[in-house]
C-alpha positions in Angstrom: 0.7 49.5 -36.8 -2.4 49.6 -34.9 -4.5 52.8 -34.4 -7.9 53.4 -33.0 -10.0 56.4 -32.4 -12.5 57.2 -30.0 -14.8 59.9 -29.7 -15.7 59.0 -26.1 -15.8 56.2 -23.9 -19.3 54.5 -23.3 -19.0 51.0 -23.3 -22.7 50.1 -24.9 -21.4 52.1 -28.1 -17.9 51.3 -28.4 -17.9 47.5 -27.5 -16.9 46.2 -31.0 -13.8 48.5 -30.6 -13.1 47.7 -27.3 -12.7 44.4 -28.0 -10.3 44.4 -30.9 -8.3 46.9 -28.6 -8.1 44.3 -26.0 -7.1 41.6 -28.6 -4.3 43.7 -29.3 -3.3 44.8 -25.7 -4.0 40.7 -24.5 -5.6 40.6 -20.9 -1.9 40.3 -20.0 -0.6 43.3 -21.9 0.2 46.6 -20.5 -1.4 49.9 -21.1 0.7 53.4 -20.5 -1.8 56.5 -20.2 -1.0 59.5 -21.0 -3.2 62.3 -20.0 -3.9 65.5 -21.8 -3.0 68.1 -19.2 -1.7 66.1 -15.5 -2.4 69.5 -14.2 -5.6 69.2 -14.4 -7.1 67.9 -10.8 -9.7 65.8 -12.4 -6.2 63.5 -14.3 -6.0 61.4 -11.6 -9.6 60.7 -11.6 -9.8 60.3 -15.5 -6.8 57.4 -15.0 -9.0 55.3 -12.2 -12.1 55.6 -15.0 -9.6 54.2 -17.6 -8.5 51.5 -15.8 -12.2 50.7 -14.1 -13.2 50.6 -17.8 -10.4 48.3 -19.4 -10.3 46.6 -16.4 -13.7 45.4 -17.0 -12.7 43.3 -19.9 -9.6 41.8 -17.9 -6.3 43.8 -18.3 -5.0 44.7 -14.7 -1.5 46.1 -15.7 -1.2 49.9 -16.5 1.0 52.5 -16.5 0.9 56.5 -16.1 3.2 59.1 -17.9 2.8 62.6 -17.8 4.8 64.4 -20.6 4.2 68.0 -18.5 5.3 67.1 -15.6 9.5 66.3 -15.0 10.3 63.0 -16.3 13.7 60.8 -17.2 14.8 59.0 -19.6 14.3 55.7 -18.0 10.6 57.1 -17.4 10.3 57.3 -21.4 11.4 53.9 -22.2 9.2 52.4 -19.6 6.3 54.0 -21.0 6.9 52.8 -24.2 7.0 49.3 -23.7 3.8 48.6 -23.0 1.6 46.4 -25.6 -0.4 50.1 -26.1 0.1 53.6 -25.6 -3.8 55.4 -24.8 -3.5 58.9 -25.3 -6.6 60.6 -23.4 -9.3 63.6 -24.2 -9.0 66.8 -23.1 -8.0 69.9 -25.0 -6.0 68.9 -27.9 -4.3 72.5 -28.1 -2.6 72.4 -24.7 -1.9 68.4 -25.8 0.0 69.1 -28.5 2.2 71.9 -27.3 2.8 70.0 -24.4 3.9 67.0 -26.2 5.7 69.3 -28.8 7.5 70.8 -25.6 8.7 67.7 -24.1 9.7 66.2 -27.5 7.5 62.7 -27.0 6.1 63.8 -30.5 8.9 61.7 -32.4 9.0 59.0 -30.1 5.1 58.6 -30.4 5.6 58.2 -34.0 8.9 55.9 -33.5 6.4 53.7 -31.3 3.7 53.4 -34.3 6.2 52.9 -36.8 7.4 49.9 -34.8 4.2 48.2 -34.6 3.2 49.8 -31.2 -0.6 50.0 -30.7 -1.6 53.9 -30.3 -5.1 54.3 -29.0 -6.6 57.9 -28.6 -9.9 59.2 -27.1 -11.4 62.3 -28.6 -8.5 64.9 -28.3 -6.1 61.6 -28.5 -7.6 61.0 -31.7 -7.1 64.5 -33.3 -3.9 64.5 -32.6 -3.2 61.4 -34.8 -4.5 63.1 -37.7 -2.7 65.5 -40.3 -4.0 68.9 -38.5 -5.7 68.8 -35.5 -7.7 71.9 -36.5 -10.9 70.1 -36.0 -11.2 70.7 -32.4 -12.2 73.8 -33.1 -15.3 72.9 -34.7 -18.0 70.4 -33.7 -20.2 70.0 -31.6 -17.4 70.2 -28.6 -14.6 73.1 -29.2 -11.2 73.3 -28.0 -10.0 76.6 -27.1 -6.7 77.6 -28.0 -6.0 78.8 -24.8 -2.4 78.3 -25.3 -2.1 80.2 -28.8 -0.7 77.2 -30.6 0.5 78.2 -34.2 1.5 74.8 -35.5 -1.9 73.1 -36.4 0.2 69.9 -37.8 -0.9 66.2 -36.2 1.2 63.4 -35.3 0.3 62.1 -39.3 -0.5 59.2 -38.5 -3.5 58.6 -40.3 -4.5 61.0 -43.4 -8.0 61.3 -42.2 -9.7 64.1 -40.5 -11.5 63.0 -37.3 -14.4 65.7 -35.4 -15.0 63.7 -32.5 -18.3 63.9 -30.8 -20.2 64.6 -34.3 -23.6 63.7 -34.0 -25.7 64.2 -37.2 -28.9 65.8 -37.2 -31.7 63.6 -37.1 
């Protein structure tokens, strides 16, 4: 099992992770993305930023898969064979019911639990946690715009994670 969790994704602080995440992945490896909301018209956008930024350390092979959007089984599988699975920011409330929805909850954990590589940013993180309560408080908020009941994370990790916290100086 490999997990890692950003807060956000500037290069000049997050260099030491990147490059155990790209030991992982292997400049050859394959990346799937999966973006918070692929409603959103800025998804696209976020993707090309992903790959300008992991591109920079030499992987060139990734993959997109929106879980709220139509999608096949054959889909599925192919999005889970990559060497990681990068699950992006956004707002973690609309994330999880949209992953609950479409049932890649299970097969998120079924990746992990076979050794896949899960890699979140921000809302990505929360959700590996036990409650993804904490993006409602912070220094960044999630709305629950979608009235989500079921606070429960993916469980991955038994941490809480506030992404963003700065501390006061």
């Amino acid at each position: 099992m490999f997990l890692c969790l950003y807060s956000g994704g500037v290069r000049k602080r997050n260099e030491i992770i990147d490059l155990r995440v790209v030991e992982r992945v292997g400049k050859k490896g394959t990346f799937t993305y999966i973006p918070s909301d692929s409603t959103n018209p800025g998804s696209a956008a976020f993707f090309e930023y992903f790959k300008r930024y992991f591109g920079y350390y030499g992987i060139r092979r990734f993959k997109y898969f929106c879980h709220d959007r139509p999608f096949g089984a054959s889909d599925v599988r192919d999005a889970f064979k990559a060497d990681a699975v990068y699950l992006s920011g956004g707002n973690t409330f609309y994330f999880k019911g949209s992953l609950r929805r479409s049932k890649i909850e299970p097969m998120l954990r079924k990746y992990v639990a076979a050794g896949g590589a899960l890699v979140g940013q921000s809302a990505g993180s929360v959700l590996m946690t036990p409650t993804i309560s904490t993006a409602a408080v912070g220094p960044v908020k999630d709305p629950n715009e979608v009235g989500l009941k079921d606070l429960s994370g993916l469980r991955l990790i038994d941490i809480l994670f506030v992404p963003h916290y700065e501390p006061r100086k």
